[in-house]
N, C-alpha and C positions, 0 to 999 in steps of 0.2 A: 492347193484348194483344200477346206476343212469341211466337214458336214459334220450338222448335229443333230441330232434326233431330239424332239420334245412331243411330252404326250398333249394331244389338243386340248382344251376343256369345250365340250361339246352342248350342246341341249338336246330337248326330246327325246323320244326313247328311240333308242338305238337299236340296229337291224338283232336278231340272235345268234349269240356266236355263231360262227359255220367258218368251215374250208372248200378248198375247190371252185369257189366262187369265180365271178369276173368282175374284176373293176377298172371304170375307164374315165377319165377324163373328159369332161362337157362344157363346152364356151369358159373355159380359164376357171372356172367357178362354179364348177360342181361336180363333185364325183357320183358316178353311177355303178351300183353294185345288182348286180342279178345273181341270181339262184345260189345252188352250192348245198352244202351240208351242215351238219351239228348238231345238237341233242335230239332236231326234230329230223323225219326223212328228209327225201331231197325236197331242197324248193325250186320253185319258181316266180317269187317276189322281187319287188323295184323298190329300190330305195334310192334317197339320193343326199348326200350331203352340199350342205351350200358352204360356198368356202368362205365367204363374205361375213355369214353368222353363224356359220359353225353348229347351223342346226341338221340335223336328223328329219328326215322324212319319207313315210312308206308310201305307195304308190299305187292305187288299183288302177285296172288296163280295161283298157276296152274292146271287146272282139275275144278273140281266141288267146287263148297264151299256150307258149310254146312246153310239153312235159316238163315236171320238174326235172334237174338235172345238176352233174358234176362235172368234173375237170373240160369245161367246155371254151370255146376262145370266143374275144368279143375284140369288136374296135369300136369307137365313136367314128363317123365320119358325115362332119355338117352337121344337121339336127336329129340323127341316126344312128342306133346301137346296134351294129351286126353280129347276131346270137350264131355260131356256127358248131354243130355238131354234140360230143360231149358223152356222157352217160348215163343213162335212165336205170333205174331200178332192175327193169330186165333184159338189160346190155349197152352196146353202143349204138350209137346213133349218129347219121349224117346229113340231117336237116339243115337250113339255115334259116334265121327270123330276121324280120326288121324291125325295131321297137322304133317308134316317131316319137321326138323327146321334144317338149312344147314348156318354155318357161309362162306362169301363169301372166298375163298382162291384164287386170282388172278380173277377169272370171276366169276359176279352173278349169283349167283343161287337162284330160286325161290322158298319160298317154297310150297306145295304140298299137299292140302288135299285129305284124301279119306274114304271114310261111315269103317265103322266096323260091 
C-alpha cells in the first residue's frame, strides 16, 4: 500500500494557525476543528471544513461554550462532538461538553453546546 500526501486548495479564510487543537471527522464530509492555540491565547472556536468544496468555515454557538482550551480530546459520534477535559490558561480541567452539529438544510442553524 502507498500513501501520498497533497496540499488541498482550499477556499475561505481559514481557522488561525494553532496547536493542540481537536479535529474529527463529521458524516464522511466535514471535518470539525475546536479550540487549541497559536499566536492568539487559547481558543474556543468551531470551524468546519467541507470536503466536498473544500471550503473553510467558522461557526458561532449558541448557549454557553465550553473555556477556551488546549491539548483536550474530542470524538464525533452521530451528530455530536464530545469536547472532554484539556487545559485552560489556569490549569487542567475535567469537564466534558456536547457540541450538536446540524448541517444547514434551507435555514442556518447554529450549532449548540452544552456541559455533560
Amino acid at each position: 500500500m502507498a500513501f501520498q500526501l497533497a496540499l488541498l486548495g482550499v477556499k475561505g479564510e481559514p481557522p488561525s494557525p494553532r496547536r493542540f487543537c481537536s479535529t474529527a471527522l463529521w458524516a464522511a464530509d466535514h471535518i470539525i476543528v475546536f479550540g487549541g492555540a497559536g499566536h492568539e491565547p487559547y481558543t474556543n472556536d468551531i470551524w468546519s471544513l467541507d470536503l466536498t468544496t473544500n471550503e473553510w468555515k467558522s461557526h458561532s454557538v449558541k448557549g454557553h461554550l465550553p473555556e477556551p482550551r488546549i491539548c483536550h480530546s474530542a470524538v464525533v459520534w452521530s451528530n455530536y462532538m464530545l469536547v472532554f477535559g484539556g487545559s485552560i490558561e489556569g490549569g487542567y480541567i475535567g469537564d466534558a461538553w456536547s457540541l450538536t452539529l446540524q448541517k444547514p438544510s434551507g435555514k442556518p442553524a447554529k450549532p449548540a453546546f452544552s456541559p455533560r
